[in-house]
C-alpha positions as CSV (number, residue, x, y, z in Angstrom):
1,X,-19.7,-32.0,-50.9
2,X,-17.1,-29.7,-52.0
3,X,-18.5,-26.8,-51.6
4,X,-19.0,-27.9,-47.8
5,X,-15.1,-28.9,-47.6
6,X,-14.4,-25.8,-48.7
7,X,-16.6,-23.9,-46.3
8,X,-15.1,-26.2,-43.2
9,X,-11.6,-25.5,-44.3
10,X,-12.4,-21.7,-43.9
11,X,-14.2,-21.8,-40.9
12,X,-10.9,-23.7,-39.3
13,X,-8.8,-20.8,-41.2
14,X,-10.9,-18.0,-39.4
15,X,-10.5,-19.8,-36.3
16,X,-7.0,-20.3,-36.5
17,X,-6.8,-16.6,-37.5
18,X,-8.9,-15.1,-34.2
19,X,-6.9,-17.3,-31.8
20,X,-3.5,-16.0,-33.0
21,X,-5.1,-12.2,-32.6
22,X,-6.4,-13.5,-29.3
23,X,-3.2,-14.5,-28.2
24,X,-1.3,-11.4,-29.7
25,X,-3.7,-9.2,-27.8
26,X,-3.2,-11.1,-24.3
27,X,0.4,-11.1,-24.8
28,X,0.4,-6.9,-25.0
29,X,-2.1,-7.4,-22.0
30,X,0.6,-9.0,-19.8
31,X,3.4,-7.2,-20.9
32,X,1.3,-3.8,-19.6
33,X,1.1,-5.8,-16.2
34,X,4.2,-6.6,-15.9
35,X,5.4,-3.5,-16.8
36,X,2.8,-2.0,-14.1
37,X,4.4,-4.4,-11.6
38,X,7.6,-3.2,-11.9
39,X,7.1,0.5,-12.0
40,X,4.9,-0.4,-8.8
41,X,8.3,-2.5,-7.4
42,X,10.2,0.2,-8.3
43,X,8.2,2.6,-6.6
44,X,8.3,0.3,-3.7
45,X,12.7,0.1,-3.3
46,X,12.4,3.8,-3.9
47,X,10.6,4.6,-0.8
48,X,12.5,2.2,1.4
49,X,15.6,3.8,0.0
50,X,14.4,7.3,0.4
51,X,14.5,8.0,4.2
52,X,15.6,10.6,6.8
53,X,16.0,7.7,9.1
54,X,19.5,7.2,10.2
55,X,20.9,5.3,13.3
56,X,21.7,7.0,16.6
57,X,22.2,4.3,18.6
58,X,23.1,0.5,18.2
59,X,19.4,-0.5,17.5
60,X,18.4,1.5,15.3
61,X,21.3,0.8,13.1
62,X,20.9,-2.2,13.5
63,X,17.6,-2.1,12.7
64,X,18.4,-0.4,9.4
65,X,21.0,-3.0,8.5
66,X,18.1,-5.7,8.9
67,X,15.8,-3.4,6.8
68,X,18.6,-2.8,4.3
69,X,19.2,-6.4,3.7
70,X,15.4,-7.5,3.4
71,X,15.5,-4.8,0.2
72,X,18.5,-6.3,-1.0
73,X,17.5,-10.0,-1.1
74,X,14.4,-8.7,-2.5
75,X,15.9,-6.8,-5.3
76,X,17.8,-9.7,-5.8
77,X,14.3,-12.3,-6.0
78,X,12.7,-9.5,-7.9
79,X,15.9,-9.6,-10.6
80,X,15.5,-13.0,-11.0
81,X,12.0,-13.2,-11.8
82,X,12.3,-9.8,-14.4
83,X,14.9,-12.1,-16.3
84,X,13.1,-15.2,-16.4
C-alpha cells in the first residue's frame, strides 16, 4: 500500500511538473504573438504616416485631418491595450 502511495504521489509530481512546462511554453507562444501583432501595428501607423498625399484644397485636407485623427485615437486604443 505504500509502495502504491508512493507511485501516486509521483504521478501527481510529474503532472504538476508537465503543466508548469506547458504553461511556460504557451506563455513564450503568446508573447511571439503579441510581439507579431505589434510589429504588424506598427507596420500599419507607418504606412498611414508615410504618404505623398498632401491637401490642395479644403477637402482633401480635410480629409487628411479625419484620416490623421482615426490613427491617433488608434494609437492611443492600441497604447492602452500594449500596457495592460
Amino acid at each position: 500500500m505504500d509502495e502504491l502511495a508512493r507511485q501516486w504521489k509521483e504521478l501527481e509530481d510529474m503532472i504538476s511538473a508537465k503543466g508548469e512546462k506547458l504553461f511556460d511554453a504557451n506563455r513564450h507562444v503568446l508573447y511571439e504573438q503579441s510581439c507579431d501583432d505589434i510589429d504588424g501595428w506598427i507596420n500599419e501607423i507607418e504606412s498611414q504616416i508615410i504618404t505623398d498625399d498632401v491637401g490642395h484644397d479644403l477637402t482633401t485636407v480635410n480629409l487628411l485631418v479625419q484620416k490623421q485623427n482615426v490613427t491617433a485615437s488608434s494609437n492611443n486604443i492600441c497604447h492602452i491595450c500594449f500596457i495592460i
